[in-house]
N, C-alpha and C positions, 0 to 999 in steps of 0.2 A: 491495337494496344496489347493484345495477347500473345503477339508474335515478340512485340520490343521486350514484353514483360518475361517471357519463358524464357527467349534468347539470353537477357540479362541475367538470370536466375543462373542459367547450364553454364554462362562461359565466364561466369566470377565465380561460382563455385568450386570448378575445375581449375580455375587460375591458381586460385586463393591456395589450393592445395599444395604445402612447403614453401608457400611463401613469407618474406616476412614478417607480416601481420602474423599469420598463422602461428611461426613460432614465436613470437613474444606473448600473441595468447595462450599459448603450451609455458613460456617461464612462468608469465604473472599467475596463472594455478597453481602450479609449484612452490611459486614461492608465499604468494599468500592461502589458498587453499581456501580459498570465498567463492564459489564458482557463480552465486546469482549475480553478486554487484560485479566483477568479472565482465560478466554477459550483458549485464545492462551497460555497464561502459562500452562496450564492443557497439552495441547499436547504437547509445545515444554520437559516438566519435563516427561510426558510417553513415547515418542518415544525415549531417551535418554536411559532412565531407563529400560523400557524394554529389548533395545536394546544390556545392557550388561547384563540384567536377561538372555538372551536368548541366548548370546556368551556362558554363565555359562552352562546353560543346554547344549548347544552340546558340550563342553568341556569333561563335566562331562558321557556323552554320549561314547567320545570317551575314555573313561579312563578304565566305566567298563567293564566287561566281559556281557555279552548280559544275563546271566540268571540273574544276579544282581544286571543288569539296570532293568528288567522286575516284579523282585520283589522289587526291590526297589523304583519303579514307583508307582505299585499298594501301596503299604506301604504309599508313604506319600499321594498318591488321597484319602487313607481311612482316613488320620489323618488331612487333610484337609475338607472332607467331615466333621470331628467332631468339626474344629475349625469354618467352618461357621456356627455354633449356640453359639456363643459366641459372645455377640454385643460389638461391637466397641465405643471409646468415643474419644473424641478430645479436648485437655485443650486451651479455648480461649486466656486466660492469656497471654499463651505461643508464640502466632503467633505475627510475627513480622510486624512493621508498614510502613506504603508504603514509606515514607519519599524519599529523593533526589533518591530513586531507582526506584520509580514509581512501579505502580501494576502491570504488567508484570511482572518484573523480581523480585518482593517479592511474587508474587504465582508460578513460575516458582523454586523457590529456597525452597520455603515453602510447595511446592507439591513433589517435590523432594527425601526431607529426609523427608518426611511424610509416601512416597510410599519404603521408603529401609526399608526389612523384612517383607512388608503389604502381605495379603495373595493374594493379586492381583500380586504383583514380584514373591512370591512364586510359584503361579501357572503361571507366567510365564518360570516361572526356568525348570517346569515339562511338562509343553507342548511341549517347545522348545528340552528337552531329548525326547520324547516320537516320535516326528517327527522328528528326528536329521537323520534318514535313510535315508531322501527326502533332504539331504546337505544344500545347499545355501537356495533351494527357499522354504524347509522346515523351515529355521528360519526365512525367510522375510515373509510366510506365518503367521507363529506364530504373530511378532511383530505387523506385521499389525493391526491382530485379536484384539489383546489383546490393543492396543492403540484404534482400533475404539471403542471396548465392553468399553473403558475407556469414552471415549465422550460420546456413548447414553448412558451412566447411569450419566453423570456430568452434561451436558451440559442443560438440561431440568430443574435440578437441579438451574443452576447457571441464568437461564433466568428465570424460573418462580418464582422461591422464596422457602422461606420454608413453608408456607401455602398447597402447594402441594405436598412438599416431607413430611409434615406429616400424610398426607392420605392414603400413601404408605403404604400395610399391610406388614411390613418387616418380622415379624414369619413368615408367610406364603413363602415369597422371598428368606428369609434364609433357610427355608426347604429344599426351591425347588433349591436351590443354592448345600445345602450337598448330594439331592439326585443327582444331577450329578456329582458332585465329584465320588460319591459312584459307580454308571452306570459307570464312565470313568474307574476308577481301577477293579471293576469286566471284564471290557472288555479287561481291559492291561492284567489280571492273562490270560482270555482263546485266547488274542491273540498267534498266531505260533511264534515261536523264531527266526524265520529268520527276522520277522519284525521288532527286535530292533538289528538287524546285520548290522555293517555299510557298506557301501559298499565301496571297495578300492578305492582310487585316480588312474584316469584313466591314468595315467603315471605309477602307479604303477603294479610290475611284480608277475602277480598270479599264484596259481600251477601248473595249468596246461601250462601257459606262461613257466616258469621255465623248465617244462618239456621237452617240444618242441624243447627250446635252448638246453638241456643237450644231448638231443638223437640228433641234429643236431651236436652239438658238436664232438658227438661221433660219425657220419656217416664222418665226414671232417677228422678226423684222422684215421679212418678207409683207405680211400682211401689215405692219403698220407702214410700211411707204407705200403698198396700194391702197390704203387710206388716208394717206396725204395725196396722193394722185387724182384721186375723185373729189375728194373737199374743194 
């Protein structure tokens, strides 16, 4: 759980960096100058968000066959690693004004559909498969991650101003953003394949379970036709 959870922390944090989430929550300070409800919209729209990114990846976990989760993992951490050198931009225009809904819930709703398809849900979508073996507290560990990595790359963001997020050497952030992409899928190809093998529901009845029953099965009617034989 502490490997899903740190993982997730370091490589949405690093993402997150000039992405665009990040700069929409660089206008919405700007433009409203609120930075706690700000902030709290920023978590209540990631913990949401991620939370069904993350239903998606173990879904999707449990659907494929384990060598097709394993390359199909590596696959898209490689074509993620390519998409973080691609900068993001964000049309002010577009962003809706805080009017009778107040800035909570127009950066909560505006961060939202901001982050469906962002490559921060995406790489949510693949951590949450990639950890989907560790069940429950493999996607709480994920969610967690990936909403905190969402705060310290926002939150500093949304308090300090843009005078500081333009200091930010983001080439350099997005390098280091693709080269872990890149490290996470070279480790998914040389991980063993029992590690994206899910493991059965503990109610549920395995071979060797099945076994046991069958030959027990088979010892109880053994004995009651040597008990019709002697009668």
């Amino acid at each position: 759980m502490i490997e899903a959870l740190l993982s997730s922390t370091t490589l949405v944090a690093i993402s997150e960096m000039g992405d665009k989430t990040q700069l929409l929550a660089l206008v919405l300070a700007a433009r409203f100058r609120q930075p706690w409800p700000i902030i709290a919209g920023i978590f209540v729209a990631t913990i949401f968000n991620h939370a069904a990114a993350g239903w998606v990846g173990n879904v999707l976990a449990g659907w494929l066959d384990p060598a097709w989760l394993q390359w199909g993992l590596a696959t898209s951490l490689l074509l993620m690693a390519g998409w973080m050198l691609i900068p993001d931009k964000v049309d002010e225009a577009a962003l809706p004004q805080a009017g009778k809904h107040g800035v909570f819930w127009t950066t909560t709703v505006a961060f939202f559909i901001a982050e469906l398809g962002d490559k921060t849900q995406i790489a949510t979508v693949l951590l949450a498969a990639k950890y989907a073996a560790w069940e429950t507290w493999g996607l709480v560990a994920v969610v967690m991650g990936t909403t905190l990595g969402m705060l310290l790359a926002n939150v500093p963001v949304v308090l300090i101003g843009q005078k500081a997020a333009k200091k930010l050497p983001l080439r350099l952030i997005h390098g280091l953003a693709a080269g872990l992409f890149l490290i996470l899928a070279i480790l998914t190809l040389l991980a063993p394949r029992s590690h994206f093998q899910l493991a059965p529901p503990s109610h549920a009845a395995t071979p060797a379970v099945l076994q046991q029953g069958a030959m027990a099965q088979a010892s109880v009617s053994a004995c009651q036709l040597e008990r019709q034989l002697y009668v």
